[in-house]
TORGU-193338 format. One record per residue: residue in three letters; x, y, z of N, C-alpha, C, CB in turn. Coordinates in pm, 1 decimal. Last residue first. Glycine has a CB too. Layout:
residues N
> lummi,n_px,n_py,n_pz,ca_px,ca_py,ca_pz,c_px,c_py,c_pz,cb_px,cb_py,cb_pz
> ALA,X,Y,Z,X,Y,Z,X,Y,Z,X,Y,Z;
...
END
This chain:
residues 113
> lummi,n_px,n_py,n_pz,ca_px,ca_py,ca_pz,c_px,c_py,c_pz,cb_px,cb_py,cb_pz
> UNK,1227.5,3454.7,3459.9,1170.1,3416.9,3606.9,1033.5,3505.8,3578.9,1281.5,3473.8,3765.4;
> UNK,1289.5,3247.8,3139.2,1242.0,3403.0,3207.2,1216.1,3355.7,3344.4,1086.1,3489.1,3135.0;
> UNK,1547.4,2968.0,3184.6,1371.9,3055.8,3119.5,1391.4,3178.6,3205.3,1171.0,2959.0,3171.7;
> UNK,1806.0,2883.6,3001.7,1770.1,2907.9,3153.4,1636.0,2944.7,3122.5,1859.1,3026.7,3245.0;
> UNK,2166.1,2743.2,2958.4,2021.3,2804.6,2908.0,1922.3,2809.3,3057.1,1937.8,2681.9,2767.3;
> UNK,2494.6,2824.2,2968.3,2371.6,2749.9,3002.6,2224.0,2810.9,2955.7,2373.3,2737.8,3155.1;
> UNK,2693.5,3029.1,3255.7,2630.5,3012.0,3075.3,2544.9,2886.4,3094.1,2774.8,2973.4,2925.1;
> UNK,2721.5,3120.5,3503.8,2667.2,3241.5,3376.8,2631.9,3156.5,3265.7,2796.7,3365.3,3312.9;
> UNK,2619.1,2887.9,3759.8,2718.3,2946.3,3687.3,2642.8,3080.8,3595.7,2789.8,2821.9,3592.2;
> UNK,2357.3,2669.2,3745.4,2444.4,2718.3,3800.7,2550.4,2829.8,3690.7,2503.8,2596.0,3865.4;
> UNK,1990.0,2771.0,3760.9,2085.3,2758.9,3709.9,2262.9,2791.9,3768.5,2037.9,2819.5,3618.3;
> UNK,1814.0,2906.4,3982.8,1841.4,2789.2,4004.1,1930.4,2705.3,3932.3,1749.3,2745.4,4007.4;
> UNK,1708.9,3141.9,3776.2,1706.3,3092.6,3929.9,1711.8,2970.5,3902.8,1584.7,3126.0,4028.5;
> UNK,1802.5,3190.6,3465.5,1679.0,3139.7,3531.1,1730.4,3135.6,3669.0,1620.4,2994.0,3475.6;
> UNK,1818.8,3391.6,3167.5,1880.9,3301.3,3308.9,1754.9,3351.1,3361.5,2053.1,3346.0,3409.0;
> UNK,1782.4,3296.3,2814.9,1735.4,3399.0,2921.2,1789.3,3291.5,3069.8,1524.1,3441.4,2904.1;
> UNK,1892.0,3133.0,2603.7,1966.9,3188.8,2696.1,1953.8,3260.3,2814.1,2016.6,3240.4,2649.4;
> UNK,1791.3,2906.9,2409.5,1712.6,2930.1,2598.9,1825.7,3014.4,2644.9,1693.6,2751.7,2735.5;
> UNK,1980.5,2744.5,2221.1,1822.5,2799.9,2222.4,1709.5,2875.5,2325.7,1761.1,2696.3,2200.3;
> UNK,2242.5,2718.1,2243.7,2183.7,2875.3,2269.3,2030.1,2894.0,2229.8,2272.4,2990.9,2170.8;
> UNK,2237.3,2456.7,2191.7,2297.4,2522.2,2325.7,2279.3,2693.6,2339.4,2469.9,2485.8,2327.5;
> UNK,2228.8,2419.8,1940.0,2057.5,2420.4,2041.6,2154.8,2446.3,2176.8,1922.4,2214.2,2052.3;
> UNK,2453.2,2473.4,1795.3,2356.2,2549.4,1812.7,2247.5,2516.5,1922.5,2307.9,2559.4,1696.6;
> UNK,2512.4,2169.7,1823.1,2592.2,2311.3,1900.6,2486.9,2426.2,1874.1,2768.3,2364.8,1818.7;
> UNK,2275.1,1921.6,1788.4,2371.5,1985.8,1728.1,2396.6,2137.7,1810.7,2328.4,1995.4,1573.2;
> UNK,2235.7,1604.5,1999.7,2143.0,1784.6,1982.8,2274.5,1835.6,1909.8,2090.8,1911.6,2178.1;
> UNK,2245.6,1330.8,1876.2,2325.8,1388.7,1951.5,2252.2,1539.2,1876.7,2502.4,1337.6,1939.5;
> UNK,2126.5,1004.3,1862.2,2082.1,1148.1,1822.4,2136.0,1243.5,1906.9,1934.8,1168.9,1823.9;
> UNK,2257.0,735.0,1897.3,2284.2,800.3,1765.5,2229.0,985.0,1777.5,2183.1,697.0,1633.8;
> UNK,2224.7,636.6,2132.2,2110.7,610.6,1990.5,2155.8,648.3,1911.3,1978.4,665.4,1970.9;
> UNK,2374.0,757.8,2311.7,2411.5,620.6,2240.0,2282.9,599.8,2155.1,2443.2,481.6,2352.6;
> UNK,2233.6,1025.8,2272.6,2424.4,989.5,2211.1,2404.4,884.2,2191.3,2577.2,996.6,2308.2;
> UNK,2028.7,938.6,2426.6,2049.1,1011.2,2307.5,2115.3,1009.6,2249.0,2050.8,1092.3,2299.8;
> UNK,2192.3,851.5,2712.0,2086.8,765.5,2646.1,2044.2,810.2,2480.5,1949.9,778.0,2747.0;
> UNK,2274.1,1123.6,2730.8,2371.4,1036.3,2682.7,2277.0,921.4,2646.8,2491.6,1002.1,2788.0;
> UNK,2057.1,1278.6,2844.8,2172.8,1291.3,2696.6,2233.3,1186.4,2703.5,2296.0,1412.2,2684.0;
> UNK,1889.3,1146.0,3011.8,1879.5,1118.6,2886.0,1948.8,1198.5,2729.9,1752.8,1119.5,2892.4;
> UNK,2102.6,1190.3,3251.4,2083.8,1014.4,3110.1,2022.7,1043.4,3035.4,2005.8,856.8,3136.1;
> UNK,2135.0,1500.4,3243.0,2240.5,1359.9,3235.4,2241.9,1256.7,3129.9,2218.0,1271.2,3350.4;
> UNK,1854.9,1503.8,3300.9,1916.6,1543.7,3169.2,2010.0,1444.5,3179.9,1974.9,1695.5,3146.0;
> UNK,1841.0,1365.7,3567.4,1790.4,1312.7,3445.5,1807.9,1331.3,3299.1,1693.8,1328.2,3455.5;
> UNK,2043.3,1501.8,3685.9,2060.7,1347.5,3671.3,2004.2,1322.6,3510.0,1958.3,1252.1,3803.6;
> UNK,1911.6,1770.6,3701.2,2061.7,1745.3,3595.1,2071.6,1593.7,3610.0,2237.4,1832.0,3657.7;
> UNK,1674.8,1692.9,3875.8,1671.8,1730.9,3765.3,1773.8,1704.3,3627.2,1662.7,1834.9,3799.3;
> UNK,1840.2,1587.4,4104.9,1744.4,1515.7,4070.2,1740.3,1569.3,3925.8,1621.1,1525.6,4160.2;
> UNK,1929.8,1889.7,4176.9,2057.2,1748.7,4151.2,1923.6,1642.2,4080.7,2159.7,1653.8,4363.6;
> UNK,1901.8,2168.9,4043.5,1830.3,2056.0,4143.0,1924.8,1930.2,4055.8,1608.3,2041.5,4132.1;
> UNK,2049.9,2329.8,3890.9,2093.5,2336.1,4038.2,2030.2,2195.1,4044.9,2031.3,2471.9,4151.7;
> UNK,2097.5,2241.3,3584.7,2019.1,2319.0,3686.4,2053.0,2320.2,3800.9,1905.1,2290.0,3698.2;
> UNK,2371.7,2278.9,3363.3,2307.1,2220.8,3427.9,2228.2,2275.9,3527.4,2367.5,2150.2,3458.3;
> UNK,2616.5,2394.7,3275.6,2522.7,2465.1,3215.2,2379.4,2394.7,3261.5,2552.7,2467.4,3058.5;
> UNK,2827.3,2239.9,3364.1,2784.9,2382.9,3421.6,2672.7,2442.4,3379.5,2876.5,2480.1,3398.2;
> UNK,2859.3,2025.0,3202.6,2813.0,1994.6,3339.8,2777.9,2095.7,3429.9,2902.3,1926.5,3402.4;
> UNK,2989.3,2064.3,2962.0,2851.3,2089.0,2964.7,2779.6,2105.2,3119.5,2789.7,1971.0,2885.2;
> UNK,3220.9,1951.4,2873.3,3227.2,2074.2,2972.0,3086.3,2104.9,2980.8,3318.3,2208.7,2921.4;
> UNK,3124.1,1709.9,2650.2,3234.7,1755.8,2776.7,3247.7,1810.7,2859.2,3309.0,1795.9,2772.0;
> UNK,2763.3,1753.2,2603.6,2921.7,1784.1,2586.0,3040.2,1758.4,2720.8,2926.0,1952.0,2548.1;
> UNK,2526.9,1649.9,2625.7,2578.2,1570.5,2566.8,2766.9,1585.4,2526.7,2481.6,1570.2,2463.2;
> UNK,2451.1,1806.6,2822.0,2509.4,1723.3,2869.2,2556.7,1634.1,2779.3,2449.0,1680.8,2952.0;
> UNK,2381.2,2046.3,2620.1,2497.9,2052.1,2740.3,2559.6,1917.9,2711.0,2437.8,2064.7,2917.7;
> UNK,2145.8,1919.0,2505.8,2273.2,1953.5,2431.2,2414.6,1944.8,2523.2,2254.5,2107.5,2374.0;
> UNK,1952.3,1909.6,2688.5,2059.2,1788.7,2720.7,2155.7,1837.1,2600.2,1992.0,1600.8,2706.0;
> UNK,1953.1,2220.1,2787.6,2062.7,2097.3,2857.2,2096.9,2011.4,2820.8,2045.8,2037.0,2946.8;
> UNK,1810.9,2259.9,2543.7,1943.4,2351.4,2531.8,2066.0,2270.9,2670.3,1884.0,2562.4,2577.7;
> UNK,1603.5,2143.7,2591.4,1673.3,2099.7,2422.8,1826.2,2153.6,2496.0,1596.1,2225.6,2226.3;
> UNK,1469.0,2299.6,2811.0,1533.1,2192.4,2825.0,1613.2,2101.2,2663.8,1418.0,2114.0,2904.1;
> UNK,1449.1,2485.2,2667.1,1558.4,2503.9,2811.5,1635.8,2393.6,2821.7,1484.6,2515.6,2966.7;
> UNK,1225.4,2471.0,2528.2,1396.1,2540.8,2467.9,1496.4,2482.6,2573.2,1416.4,2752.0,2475.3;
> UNK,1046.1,2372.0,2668.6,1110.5,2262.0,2610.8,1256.5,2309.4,2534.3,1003.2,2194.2,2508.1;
> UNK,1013.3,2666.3,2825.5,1049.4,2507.5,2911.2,1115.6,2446.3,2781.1,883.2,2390.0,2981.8;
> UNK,915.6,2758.2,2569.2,1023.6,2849.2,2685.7,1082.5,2698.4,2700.3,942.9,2951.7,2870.3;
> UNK,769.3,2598.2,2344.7,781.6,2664.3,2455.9,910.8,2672.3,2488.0,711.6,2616.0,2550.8;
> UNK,739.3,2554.5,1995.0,798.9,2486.7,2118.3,808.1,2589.6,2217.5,940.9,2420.3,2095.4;
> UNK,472.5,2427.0,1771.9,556.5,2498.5,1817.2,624.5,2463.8,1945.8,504.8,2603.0,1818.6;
> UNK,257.4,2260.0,1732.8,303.2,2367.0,1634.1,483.8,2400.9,1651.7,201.1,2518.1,1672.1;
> UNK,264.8,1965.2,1838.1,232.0,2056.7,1866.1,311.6,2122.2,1754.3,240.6,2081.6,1997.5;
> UNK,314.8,1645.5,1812.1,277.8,1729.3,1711.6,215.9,1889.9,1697.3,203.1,1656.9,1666.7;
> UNK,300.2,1590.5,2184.4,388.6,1582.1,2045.9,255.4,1631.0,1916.7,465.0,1376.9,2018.4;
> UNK,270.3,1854.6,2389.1,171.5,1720.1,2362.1,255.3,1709.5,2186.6,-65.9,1763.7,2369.9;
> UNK,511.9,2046.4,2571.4,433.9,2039.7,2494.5,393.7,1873.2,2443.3,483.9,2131.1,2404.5;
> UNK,621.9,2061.9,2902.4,642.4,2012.3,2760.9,503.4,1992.7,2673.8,720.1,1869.8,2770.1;
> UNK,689.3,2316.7,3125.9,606.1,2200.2,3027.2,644.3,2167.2,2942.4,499.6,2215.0,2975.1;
> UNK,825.6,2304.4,3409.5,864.0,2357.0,3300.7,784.2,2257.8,3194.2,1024.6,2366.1,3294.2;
> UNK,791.4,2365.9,3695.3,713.1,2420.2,3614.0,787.9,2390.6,3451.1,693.8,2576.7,3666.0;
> UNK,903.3,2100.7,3844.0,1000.7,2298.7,3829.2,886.2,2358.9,3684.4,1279.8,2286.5,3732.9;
> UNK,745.3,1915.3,3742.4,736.1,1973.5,3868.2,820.5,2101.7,3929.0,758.5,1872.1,3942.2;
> UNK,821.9,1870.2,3493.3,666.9,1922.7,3543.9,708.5,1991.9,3670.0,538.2,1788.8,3579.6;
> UNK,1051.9,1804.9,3491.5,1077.9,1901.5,3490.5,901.3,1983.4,3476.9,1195.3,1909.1,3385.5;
> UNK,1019.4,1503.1,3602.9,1053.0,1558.1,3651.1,1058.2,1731.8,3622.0,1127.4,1488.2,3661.7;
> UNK,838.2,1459.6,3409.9,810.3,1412.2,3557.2,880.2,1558.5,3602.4,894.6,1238.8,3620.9;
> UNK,1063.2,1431.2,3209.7,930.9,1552.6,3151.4,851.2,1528.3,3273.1,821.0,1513.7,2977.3;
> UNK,1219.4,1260.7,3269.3,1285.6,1355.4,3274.7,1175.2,1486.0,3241.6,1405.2,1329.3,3184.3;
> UNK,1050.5,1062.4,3235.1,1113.0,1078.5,3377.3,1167.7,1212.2,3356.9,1231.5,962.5,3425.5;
> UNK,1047.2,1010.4,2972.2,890.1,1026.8,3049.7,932.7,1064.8,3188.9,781.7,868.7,3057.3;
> UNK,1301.2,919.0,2913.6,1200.1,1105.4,2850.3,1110.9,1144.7,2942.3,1076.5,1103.0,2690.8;
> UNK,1309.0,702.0,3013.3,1430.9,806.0,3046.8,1388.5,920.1,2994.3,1577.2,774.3,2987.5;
> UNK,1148.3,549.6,2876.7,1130.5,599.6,3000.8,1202.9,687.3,3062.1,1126.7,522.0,3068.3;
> UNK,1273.8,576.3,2602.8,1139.6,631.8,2604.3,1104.4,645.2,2778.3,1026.1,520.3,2510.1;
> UNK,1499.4,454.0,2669.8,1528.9,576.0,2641.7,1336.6,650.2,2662.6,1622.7,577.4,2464.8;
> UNK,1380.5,167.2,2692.7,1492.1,231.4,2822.8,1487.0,367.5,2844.1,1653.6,212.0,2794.8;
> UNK,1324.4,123.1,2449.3,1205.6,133.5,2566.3,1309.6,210.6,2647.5,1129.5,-29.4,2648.4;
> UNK,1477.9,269.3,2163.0,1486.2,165.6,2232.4,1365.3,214.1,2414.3,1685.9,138.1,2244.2;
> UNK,1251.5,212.1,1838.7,1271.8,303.3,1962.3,1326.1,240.3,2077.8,1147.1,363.8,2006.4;
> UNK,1277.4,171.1,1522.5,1249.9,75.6,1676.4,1312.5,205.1,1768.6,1368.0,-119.6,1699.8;
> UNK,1079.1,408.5,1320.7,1244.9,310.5,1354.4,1184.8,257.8,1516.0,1453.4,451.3,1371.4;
> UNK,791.0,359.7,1194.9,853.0,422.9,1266.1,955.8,346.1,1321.1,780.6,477.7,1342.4;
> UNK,717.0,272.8,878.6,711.3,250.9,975.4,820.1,303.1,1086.0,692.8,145.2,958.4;
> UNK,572.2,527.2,621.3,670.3,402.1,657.1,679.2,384.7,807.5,827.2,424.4,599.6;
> UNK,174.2,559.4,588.8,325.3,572.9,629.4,428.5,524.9,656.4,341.8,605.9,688.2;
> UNK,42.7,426.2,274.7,95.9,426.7,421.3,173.4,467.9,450.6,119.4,347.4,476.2;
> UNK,19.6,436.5,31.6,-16.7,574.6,67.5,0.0,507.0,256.1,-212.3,646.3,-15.0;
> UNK,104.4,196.8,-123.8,182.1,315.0,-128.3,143.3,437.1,0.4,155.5,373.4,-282.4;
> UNK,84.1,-118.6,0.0,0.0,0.0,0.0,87.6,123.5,0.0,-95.2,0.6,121.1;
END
C-alpha cells in the first residue's frame, strides 16, 4: 500500500522511560512540555533541548540546573540520546539563553523568572 506511512524506527524502551522521567521531573520545576505534534515549542522545552545539548558535551556539566534530581535526568537522557545516535547539534545550546534561578554558573540556558 503506497499511501501508508513508513514505519517508525524501533525506539529503544529504556530511552522512552528516560524522557517520560525527565518531563516528571521538569513538570514539577514548572517547566512544560508540549503534547507531540504541537506547532511549536515553549520556553520550558527550549531550556530543556538547550541541557541535554549541554550534557551531551564535555564541559557541559555547568550549564546544568541546580536541582541534583533534575541534571541526573538530563544527564541520562543525553547520553541515552548519544548512544542512539541522536546527539542535539551546538547550536541548540543557545536555544534558551534567558537566566533562570536555580541555574548554576553564567552560561547554560535558563527561562524568564
Amino acid at each position: 500500500q503506497r499511501d501508508r506511512a513508513p514505519a517508525a524506527p524501533d525506539v529503544d524502551p529504556a530511552l522512552v522511560r528516560c524522557c517520560a522521567r525527565l518531563r516528571r521531573f521538569a513538570a514539577r520545576h514548572g517547566i512544560g512540555v508540549q503534547p507531540p505534534a504541537t506547532p511549536y515549542i515553549s520556553e520550558g522545552e527550549l531550556a530543556l533541548l538547550s541541557w541535554l545539548a549541554a550534557a551531551q558535551r564535555v564541559n557541559g556539566a555547568g550549564a546544568l540546573p541546580d536541582d541534583r534530581r533534575l541534571a541526573a535526568a538530563i544527564a541520562r537522557c543525553g547520553g541515552m540520546l548519544a548512544d542512539n545516535g541522536l546527539r542535539l547539534p551546538p547550536l541548540t545550546l543557545y536555544g534558551a539563553r534567558l537566566r533562570r534561578p536555580g541555574m548554576r554558573g553564567d552560561r547554560g540556558a535558563g527561562l524568564a523568572a
